[in-house]
Residue frames relative to the residue before (quaternion, step in Angstrom):
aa qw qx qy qz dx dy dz
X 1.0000 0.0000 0.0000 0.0000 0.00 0.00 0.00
X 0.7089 -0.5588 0.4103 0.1299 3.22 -1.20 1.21
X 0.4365 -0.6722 0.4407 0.4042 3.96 -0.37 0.17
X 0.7027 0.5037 -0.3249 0.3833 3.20 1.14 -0.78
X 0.5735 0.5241 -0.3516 0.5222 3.43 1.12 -1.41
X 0.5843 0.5478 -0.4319 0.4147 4.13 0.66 -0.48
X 0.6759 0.4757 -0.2059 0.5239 3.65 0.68 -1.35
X 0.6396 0.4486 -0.3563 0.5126 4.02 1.04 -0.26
X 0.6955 0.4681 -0.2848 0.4649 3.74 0.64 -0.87
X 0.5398 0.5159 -0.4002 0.5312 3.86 1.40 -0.59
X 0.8732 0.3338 -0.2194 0.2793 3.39 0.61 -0.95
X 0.4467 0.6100 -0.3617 0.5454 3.40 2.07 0.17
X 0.7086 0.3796 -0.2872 0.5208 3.61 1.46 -0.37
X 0.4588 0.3860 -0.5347 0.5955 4.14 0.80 -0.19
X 0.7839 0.3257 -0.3731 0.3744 4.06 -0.49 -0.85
X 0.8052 0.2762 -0.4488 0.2719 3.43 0.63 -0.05
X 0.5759 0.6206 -0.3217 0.4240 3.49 1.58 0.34
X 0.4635 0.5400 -0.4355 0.5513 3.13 1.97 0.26
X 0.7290 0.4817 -0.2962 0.3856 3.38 0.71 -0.79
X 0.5894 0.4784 -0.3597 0.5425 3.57 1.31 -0.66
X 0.4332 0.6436 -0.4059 0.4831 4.44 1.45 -0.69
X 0.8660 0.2069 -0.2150 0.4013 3.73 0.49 -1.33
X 0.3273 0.7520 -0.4709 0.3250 3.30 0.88 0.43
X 0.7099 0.5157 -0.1841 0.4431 2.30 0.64 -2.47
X 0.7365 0.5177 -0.3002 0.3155 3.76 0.47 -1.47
X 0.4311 0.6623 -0.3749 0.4847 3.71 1.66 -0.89
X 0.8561 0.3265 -0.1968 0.3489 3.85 0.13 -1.69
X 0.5430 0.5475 -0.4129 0.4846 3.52 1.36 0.06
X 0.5339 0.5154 -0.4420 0.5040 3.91 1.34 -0.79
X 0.7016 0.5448 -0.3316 0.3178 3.55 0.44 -1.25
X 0.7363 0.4192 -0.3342 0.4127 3.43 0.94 -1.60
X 0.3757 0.7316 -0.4053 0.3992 4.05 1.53 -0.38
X 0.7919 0.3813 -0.2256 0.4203 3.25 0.14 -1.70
X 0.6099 0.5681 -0.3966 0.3847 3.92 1.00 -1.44
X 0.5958 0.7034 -0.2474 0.2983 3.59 1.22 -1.16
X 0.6727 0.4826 -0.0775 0.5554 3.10 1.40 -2.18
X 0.7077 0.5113 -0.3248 0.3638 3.77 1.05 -0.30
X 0.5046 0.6868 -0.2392 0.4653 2.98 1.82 -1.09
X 0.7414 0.3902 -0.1756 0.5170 3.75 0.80 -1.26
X 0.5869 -0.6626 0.3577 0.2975 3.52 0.89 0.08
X 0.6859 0.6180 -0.3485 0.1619 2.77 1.35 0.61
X 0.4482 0.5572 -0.4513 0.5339 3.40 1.73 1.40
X 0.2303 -0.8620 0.4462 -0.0699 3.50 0.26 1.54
């Protein structure tokens, strides 16, 4: 593999493990809030 075609596959993999990071960080806000709503605590 090519330096360049290297320096593309590093950067198809940082952008998709950021994107798979905010997911992950999205469904923990969500399960938070279902949690805080469950206990009564969105009145």
């Amino acid at each position: 593999m090519t330096p360049e075609e290297e320096k593309q596959v590093r950067s198809r993999q940082k952008s998709r493990a950021l994107v798979t990071g905010l997911l992950l960080a999205a469904l923990v806000v969500l399960f938070y809030a279902i949690t805080i709503a469950k206990m009564g605590g969105g009145r």
